[in-house]
C-alpha positions in Angstrom: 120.3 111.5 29.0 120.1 115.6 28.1 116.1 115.5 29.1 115.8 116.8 25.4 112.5 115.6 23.5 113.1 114.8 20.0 109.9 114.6 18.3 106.2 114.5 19.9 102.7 114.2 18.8 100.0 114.5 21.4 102.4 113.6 24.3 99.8 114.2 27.1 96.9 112.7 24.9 95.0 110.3 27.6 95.4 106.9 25.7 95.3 102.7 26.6 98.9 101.6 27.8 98.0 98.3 27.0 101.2 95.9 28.0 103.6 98.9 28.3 101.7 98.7 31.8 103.7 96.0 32.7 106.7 98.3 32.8 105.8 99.9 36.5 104.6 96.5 37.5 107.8 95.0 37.0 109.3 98.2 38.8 107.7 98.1 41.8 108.4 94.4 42.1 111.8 95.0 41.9 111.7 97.6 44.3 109.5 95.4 46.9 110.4 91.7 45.7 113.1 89.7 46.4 114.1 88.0 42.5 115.1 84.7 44.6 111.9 84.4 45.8 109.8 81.6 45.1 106.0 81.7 44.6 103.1 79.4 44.3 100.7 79.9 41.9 97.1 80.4 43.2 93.7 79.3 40.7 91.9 82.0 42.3 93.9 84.3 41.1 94.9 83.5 37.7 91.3 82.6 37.1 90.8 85.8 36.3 93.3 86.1 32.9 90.8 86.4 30.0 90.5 83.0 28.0 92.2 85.0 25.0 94.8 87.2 26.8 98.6 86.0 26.7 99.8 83.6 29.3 102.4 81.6 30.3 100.5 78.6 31.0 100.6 79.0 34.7 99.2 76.1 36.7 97.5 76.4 40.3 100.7 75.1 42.9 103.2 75.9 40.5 106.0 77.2 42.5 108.2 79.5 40.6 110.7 82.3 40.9 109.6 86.0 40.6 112.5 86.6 38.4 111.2 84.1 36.3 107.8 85.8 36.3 109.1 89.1 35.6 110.8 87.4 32.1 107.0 86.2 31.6 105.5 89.3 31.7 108.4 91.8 30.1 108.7 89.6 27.1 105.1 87.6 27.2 102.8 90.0 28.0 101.8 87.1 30.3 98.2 88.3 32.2 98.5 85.1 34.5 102.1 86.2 35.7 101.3 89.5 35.9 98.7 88.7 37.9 100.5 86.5 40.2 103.1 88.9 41.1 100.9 91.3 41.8 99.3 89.4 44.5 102.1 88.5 45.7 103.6 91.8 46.3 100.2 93.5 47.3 99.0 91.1 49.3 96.2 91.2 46.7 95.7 92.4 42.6 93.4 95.8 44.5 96.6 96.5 46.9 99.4 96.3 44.3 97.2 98.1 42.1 96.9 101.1 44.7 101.0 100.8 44.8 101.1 101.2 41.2 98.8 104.8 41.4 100.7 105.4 44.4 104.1 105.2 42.7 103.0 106.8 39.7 101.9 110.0 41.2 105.4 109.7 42.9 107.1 109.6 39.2 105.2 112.7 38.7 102.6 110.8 36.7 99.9 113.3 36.1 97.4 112.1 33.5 97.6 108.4 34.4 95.1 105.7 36.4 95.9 102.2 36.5 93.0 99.7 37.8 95.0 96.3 36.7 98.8 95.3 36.7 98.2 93.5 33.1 96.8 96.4 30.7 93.8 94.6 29.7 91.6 96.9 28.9 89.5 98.8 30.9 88.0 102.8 30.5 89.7 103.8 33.7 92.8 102.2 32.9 94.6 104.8 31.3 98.2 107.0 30.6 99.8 109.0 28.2 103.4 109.1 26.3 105.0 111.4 28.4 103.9 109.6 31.9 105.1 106.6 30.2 108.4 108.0 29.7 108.9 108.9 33.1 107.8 105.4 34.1 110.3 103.7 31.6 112.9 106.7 33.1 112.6 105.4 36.1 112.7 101.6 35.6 116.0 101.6 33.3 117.7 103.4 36.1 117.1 99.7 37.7 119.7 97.3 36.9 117.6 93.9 36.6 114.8 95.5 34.8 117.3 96.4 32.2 118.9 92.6 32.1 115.1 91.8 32.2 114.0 94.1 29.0 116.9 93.4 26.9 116.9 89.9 26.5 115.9 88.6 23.0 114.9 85.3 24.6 114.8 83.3 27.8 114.6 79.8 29.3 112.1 79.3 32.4 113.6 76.5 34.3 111.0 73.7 34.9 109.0 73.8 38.0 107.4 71.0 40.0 104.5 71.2 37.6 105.6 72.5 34.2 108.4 71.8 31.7 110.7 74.7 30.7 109.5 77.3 29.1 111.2 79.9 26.4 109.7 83.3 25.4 110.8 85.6 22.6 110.2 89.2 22.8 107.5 90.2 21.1 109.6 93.5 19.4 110.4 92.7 16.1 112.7 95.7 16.4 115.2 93.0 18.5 114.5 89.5 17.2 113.7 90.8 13.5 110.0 88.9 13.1 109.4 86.9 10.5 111.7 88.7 7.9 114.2 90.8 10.1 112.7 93.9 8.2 112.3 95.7 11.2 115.2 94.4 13.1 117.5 97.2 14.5 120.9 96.8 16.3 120.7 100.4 18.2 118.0 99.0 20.4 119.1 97.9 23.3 115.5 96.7 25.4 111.6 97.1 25.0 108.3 96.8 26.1 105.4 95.7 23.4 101.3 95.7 24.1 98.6 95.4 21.6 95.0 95.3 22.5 92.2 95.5 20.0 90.6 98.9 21.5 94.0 100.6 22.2 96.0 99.2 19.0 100.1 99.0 19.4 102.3 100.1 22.1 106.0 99.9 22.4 108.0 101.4 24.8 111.9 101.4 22.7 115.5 102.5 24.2 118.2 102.5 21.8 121.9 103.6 21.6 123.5 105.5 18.9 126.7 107.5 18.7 126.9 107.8 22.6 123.7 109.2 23.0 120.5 107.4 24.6 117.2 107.5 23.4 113.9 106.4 24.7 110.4 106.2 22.3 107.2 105.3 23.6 104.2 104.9 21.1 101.0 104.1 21.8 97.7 104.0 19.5 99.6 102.3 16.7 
């Protein structure tokens, strides 16, 4: 909470933010959306997730809450979900992607271009560490996106068209993987992406001793 950096390595490197994208998504939803909300799911939208990007298993006329999607995406890296909210909120995936440039440059956001709400990977879709951070600065000063991104799991209720649904976060640093090797109790919430041209991303805020810490890494 000082504002003093720790450690950095290339902090204003222009690299892929892969699903820590979702972090400004989910901010701007919570800062135009109402969490109570319900949605319907539209084909012609979710039509566009990649056949081997993460999901949720959205289904077209599905009507579900936007907190619910907001779980999806922060610990599912769910495209479909992403994608969904973002039309919602925009009135179209183009509009709520202009709101996310908009509200970037607004953070003070100065090497970073977004041109989807899902970090699937494109050239022009880009950040760096220390626009990251004041994304993730931003979005923890935001009381549901920190209930949001600290949850180790969650339930989706069932909707008119699916079962319920439960999602683990993806940060082995909270649910401890397959071993626990990695699992840390100073962490209090995070943000993982992976994408085979950008590597591993996580966006990391712990507690220790009083003090707060954020870490974003990306290129991993």
């Amino acid at each position: 909470k000082t504002d003093t950096m720790i450690y950095m390595q290339s902090p204003d490197q222009r690299l892929y933010p892969t699903g820590l994208t979702a972090i400004l998504t989910c901010l701007i939803a919570l800062e135009e959306g109402d969490l109570d909300e319900i949605i319907t799911v539209k084909y012609s939208v979710i039509k566009d997730a990649p056949e081997d990007s993460t999901t949720a298993e959205l289904m077209d006329g599905e009507e579900i809450a936007l907190r619910e999607l907001l779980y999806c995406i922060m610990l599912n890296s769910a495209v479909d979900a992403a994608l969904t909210v973002a039309d919602h909120i925009g009135g179209s995936v183009d509009a709520f992607v202009e709101m996310m440039n908009r509200r970037a440059q607004e953070l003070g956001c100065t090497a970073t271009h977004f041109t989807n709400p899902t970090g699937l990977h494109n050239e022009d879709h880009y950040s760096t560490a220390r626009d990251l951070l004041r994304i993730t600065l931003a979005a923890i000063k935001n009381e549901d996106f920190c209930e949001i991104y600290s949850v180790l799991y969650h339930t989706v209720p069932e909707t008119n068209l699916s079962e319920s649904r439960t999602f683990v976060t993806t940060n082995y640093m909270v649910s401890g993987g397959m071993s626990g090797t990695y699992k840390d109790e100073r962490v209090v919430g995070s943000k993982t992406g992976y994408t085979s041209r950008a590597g591993r991303c996580l966006m990391v805020t712990a507690e220790d001793k009083g003090m707060q810490y954020v870490g974003i890494v990306m290129g991993g």
